[in-house]
N, C-alpha and C positions, 0 to 999 in steps of 0.2 A: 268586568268579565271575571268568573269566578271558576278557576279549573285548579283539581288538582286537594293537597286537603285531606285526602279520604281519611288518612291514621288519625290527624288532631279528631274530625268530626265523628269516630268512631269511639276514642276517649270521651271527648262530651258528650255519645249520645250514652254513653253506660253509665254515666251516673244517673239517671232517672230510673235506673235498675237498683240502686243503692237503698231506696225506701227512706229516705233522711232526707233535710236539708240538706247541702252543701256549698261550699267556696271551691270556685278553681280559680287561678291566674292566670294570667295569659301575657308574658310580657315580650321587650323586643324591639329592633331595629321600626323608625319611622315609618310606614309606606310597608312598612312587609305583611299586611293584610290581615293584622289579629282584628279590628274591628270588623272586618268583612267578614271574619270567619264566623265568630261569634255571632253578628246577624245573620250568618246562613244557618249555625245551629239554633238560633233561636224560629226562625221556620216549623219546626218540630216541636215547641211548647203552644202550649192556647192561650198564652200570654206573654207578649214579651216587653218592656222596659228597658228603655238605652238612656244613661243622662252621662255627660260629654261637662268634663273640667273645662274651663273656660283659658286658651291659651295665657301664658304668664306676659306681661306687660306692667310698666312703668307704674306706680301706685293700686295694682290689685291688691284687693282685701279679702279675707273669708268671708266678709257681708254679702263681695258682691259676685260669689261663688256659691252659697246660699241660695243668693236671689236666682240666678242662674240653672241650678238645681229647682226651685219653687216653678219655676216657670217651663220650666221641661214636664216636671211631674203635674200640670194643669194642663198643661197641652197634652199628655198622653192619660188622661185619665177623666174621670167627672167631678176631681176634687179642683176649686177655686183658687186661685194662685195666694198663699199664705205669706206674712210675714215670718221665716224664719229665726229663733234665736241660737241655734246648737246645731251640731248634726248631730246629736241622739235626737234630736225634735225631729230632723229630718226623715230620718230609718224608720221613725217610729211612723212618721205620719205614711212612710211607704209601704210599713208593715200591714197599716192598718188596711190597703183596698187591693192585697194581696187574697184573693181567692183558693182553694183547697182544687186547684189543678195545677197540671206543670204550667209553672211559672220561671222564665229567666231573665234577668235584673242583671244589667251590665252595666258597670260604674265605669266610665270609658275617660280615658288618661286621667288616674286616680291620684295622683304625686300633683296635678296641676288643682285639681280637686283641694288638695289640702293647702296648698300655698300658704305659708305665712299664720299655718294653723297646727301649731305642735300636740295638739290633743285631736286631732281628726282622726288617726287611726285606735287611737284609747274610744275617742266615741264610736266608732265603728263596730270596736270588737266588743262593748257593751250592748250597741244595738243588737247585734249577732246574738248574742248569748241571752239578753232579756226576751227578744219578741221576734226578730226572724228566723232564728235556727226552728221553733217552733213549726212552722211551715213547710209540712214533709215533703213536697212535691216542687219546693223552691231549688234551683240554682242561682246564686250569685257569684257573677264573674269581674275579679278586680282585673282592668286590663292597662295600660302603662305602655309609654316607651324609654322613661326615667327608670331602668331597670334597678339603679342602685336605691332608691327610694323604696322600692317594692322588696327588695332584698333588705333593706336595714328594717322598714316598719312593718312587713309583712310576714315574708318567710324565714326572716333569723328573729322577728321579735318573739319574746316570750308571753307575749298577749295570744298569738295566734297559734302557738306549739299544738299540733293535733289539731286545728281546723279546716286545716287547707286537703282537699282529696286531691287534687290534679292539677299539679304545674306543666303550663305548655310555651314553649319559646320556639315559636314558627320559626321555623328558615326560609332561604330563597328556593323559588319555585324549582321544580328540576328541569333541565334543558328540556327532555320532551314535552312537558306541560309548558316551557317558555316557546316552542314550536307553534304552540297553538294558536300564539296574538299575532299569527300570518296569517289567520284564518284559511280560507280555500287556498288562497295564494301559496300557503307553505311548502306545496311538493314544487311550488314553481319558481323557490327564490333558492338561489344555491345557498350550501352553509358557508363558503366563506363570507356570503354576505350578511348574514346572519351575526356570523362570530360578529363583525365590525358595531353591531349594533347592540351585541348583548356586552361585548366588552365594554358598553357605555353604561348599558342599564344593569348588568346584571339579572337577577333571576329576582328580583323586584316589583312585586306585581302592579305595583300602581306607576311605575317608570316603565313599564311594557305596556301599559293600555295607552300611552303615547305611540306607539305605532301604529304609523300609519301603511300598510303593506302597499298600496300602492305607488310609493316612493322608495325610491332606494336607501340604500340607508347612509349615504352623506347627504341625502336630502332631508332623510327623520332627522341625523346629529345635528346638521343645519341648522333646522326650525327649532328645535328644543332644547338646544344648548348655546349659540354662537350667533343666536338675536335675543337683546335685551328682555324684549317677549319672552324667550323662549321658557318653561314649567322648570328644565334641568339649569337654569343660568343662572338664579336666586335661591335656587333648592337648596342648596350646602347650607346657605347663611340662617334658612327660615329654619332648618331641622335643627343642625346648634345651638342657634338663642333659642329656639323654644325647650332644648335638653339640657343643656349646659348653665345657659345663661349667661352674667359676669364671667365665667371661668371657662367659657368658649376659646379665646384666642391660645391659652397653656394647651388646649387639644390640640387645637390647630397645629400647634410647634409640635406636639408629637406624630402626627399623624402625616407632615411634611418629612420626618425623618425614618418614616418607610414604606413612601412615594418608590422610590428605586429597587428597592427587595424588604428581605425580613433582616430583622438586627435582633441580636438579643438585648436584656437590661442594660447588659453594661455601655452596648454600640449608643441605644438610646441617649443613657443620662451623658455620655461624653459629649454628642453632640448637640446635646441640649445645654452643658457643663452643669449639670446639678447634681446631688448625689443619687444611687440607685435606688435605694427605700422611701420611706415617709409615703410626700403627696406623690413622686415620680410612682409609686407602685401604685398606689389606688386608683390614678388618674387613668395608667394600662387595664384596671381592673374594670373600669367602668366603661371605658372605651371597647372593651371585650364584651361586657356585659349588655351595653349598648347594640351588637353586631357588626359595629363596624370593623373591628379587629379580630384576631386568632391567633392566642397562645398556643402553641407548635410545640408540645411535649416530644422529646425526644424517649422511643421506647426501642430497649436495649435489645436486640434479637436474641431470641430465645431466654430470654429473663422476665419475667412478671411485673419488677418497676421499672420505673421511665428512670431514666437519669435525672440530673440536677440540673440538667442545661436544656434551655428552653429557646425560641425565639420566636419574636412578636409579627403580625404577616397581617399587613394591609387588605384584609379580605373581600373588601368592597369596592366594585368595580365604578362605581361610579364615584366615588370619594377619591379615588386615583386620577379618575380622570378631568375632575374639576378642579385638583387643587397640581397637576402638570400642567395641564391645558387651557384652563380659562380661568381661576384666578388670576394667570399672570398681563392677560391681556384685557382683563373684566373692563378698564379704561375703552379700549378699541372695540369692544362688540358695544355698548352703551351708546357710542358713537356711531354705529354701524357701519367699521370699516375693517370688519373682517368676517364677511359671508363669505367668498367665493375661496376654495382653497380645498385640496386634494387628501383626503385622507393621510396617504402616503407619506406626504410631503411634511406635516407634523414634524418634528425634533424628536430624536429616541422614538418612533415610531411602531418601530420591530420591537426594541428592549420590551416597551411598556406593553406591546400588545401580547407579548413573551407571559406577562404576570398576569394579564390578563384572562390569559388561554387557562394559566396555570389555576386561577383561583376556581375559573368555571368546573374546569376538571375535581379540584379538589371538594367542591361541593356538589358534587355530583358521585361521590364515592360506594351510592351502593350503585349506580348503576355500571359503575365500572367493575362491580364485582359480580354484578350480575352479566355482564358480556364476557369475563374470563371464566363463568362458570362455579364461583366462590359461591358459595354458602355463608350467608353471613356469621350465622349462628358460629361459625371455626373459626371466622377473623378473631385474630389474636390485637392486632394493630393493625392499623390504617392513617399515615400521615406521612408528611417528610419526615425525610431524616437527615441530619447532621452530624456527624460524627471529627470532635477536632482531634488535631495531632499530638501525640505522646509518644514517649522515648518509642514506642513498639510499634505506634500505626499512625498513619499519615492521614491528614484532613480526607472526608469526601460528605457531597454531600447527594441525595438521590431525591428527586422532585416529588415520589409517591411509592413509599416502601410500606405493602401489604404482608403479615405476617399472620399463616393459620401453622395448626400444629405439623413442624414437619419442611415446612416451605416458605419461601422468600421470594414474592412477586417486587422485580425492581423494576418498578414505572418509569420512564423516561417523558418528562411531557414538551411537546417542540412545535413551536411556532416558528416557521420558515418557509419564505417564498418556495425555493430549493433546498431540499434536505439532503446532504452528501452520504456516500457511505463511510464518512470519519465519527459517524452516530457509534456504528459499532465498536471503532476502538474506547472512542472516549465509555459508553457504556461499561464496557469489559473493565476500561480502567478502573472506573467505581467498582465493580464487584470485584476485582482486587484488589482493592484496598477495604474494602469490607470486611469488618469480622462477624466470621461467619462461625455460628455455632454447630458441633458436630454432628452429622447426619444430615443435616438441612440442605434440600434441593431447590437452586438457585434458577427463577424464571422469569428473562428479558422481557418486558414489555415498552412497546413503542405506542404512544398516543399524540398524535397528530395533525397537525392545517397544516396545507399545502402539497409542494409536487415530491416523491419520493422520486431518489436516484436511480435508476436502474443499476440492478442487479441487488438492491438493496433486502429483497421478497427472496429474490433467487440465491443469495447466501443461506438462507434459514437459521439465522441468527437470534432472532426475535422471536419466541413463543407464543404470544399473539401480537399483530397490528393492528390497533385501534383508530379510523378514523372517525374526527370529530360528527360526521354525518352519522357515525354508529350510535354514540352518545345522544343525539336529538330524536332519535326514532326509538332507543328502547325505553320502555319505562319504569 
């Protein structure tokens, strides 16, 4: 199922407006639908070309990624499957049965492509420059989910400076486009039962064509996560060794250590005991880079930079919820002795579905600006915020601080059965201890699952109430 998209495909379809060959990349979390995307833009050429790196495994060669590549370009074309010696032999023999119409040529996970091949990207950018830049009506799209691969040999190398016209790094679909994989059913399944199941999948397109709408959704988490069978119960292991590789399990260690909230560098490397720089940084960088993670700049209200102080936030809903929830009992579903069992009934239940709420919310930020009426073009900032204590101002920290010129939306995001009215004090608290820069009007916002208290509307405390069914319906 393919919804949603419209900016990426309006960026690729305007280079065909360019009059030039061109490279875009496309890179990105596993499963977040850059190959889909790119075969729906390819729809729109009169020729299109996918060839598909051959996943990493125990003694691959570039021979036999070559051979792999040969055998893709025979099957799509009238040329005979070749013995390979190079990929400039390769490029070139592609160049050769490229026609003078739009033409798009997708090198699909391009890092697995080169395995064990330190000159693949030097042949590439030779190919490029001897014989397919030539080809005015061509796009080639490098696409990847090795995004640190693509960044070292692609976009920071100095072979490629000036080639690349359009980098696009998809994200997760928006709730209302995640509304959609109910099909008919969607007006008919409430949102909290929704939230239950997007806290698993997230806005992840190829983990939402897993629902089945006609089940509820401990019956989808059921079947797809908590039987051995199940697509979500191996997911975790297949996506790491195929990104990571050998240096899977150091992820693993960091990405257990903000399971429970965001930490910054230093919470990290203490609980990892390592030092903060070196591999500990690059590891967060890739991990970021990857999409599983989010670096949380903190921007100072009413100042133009962020502070110094950052923290890292588990932004993946389903990476949270396999390495709380089923890695620790991977033994007992294997065995199949842990089907029957209640949502609810989970350990930290509330806590995780807390982060869970929060991450939905947090990638979902234009539409929450587009329900308080913001303009984005005035967003000044848009994230959490944290603010620690010194001799003048005491910790606080606000789940979604929107800043345009002038004003201070402080988001409150809350997952709770029952929501009391002690929401208002604690709110208030934070914007009291907030520094607030002069002139700037300060405006509550409440976004929420679950039952509000009474009397809660009837204070008029809160400047707008956001419920989460508001967030699924607008787009």
């Amino acid at each position: 199922m393919f919804v949603g998209r419209e900016n990426e495909l309006r960026l690729l379809k305007g280079l065909f407006d360019l009059k030039k060959a061109t490279i875009a990349v496309c890179a990105g979390r596993r499963r977040i639908g850059k190959s889909t995307l790119i075969q729906q833009f390819g729809r729109d050429a009169k020729t299109f070309l996918e060839f598909q790196g051959l996943p990493p495994r125990e003694g691959i060669s570039p021979r036999d990624q070559l051979n792999a590549f040969s055998d893709q370009l025979a099957q799509q074309t009238s040329l005979p499957k070749l013995n390979l010696d190079s990929w400039y032999q390769a490029f070139s023999l592609l160049n050769s049965i490229i026609k003078t119409e739009r033409t798009v040529v997708l090198l699909d996970e391009i890092s697995w492509m080169a395995i064990r091949d330190k000159d693949f990207a030097g042949q590439l950018k030779i190919g490029w420059d001897t014989e397919l830049k030539r080809n005015t009506k061509l796009i080639l799209v490098l696409c990847g989910s090795v995004s640190s691969w693509i960044d070292e040999n692609i976009l920071n190398s100095a072979g490629f400076v000036g080639r690349i016209s359009l980098k696009l790094t998809p994200e997760e679909l928006s709730l209302f486009h995640c509304n959609k994989f109910w099909g008919r059913q969607a007006g008919r399944v409430a949102p909290n039962e929704k939230l239950k199941m997007l806290a698993v999948t997230g806005g992840v397109p190829r983990y939402l064509e897993e629902i089945n709408p006609n089940l509820s959704a401990e019956e989808n988490i059921r079947r797809i996560c908590f039987s051995k069978e199940g697509f979500l119960f191996s997911e975790y292991d297949q996506i790491f060794r195929d990104i990571f590789s050998k240096r899977a399990p150091i992820y693993k260690r960091i990405l257990f250590t903000l399971v429970q909230g965001s930490k910054s560098l230093s919470n990290v490397a203490g609980l990892l005991k390592r030092e903060r720089g070196g591999d500990l940084s690059r590891y967060l960088e890739d991990l970021s880079a990857s999409g599983f993670i989010a670096k949380d700049l903190v921007f100072e209200p009413g100042k133009k930079n962020t502070s110094k102080f950052a923290k890292y936030r588990l932004k993946d809903n389903y990476i949270r919820f396999y390495l709380r929830y089923l890695e620790p009992i991977k033994d007992k579903i294997e065995k199949g002795l842990f089907r029957d069992f209640a949502m609810e009934g989970l350990s930290e239940w509330e806590t995780i579905m807390g982060l869970q709420f929060e991450n939905l919310v947090l990638n979902n930020i234009r539409s929450v600006c587009a329900l308080l009426a913001i303009n984005m073009n005035s967003v000044r900032s848009a994230a959490p915020y944290f603010q620690r204590t010194t001799q003048r101002k005491k910790s606080c920290q606000i789940d979604l601080l929107i800043e345009t010129k002038f004003t201070l939306y402080v988001c409150e995001i809350k997952f709770r059965k029952k929501i009391s009215k002690a929401i208002i004090v604690e709110v208030q608290e934070k914007i009291n201890r907030l520094k607030l820069p002069k002139g700037y009007t300060v405006r509550p916002v409440l976004i929420y699952v679950g039952e509000l208290s009474s009397g809660i509307e009837e204070e008029d405390y809160f400047d707008r109430i956001l419920d989460f069914d508001k967030l699924l319906s607008n787009p």
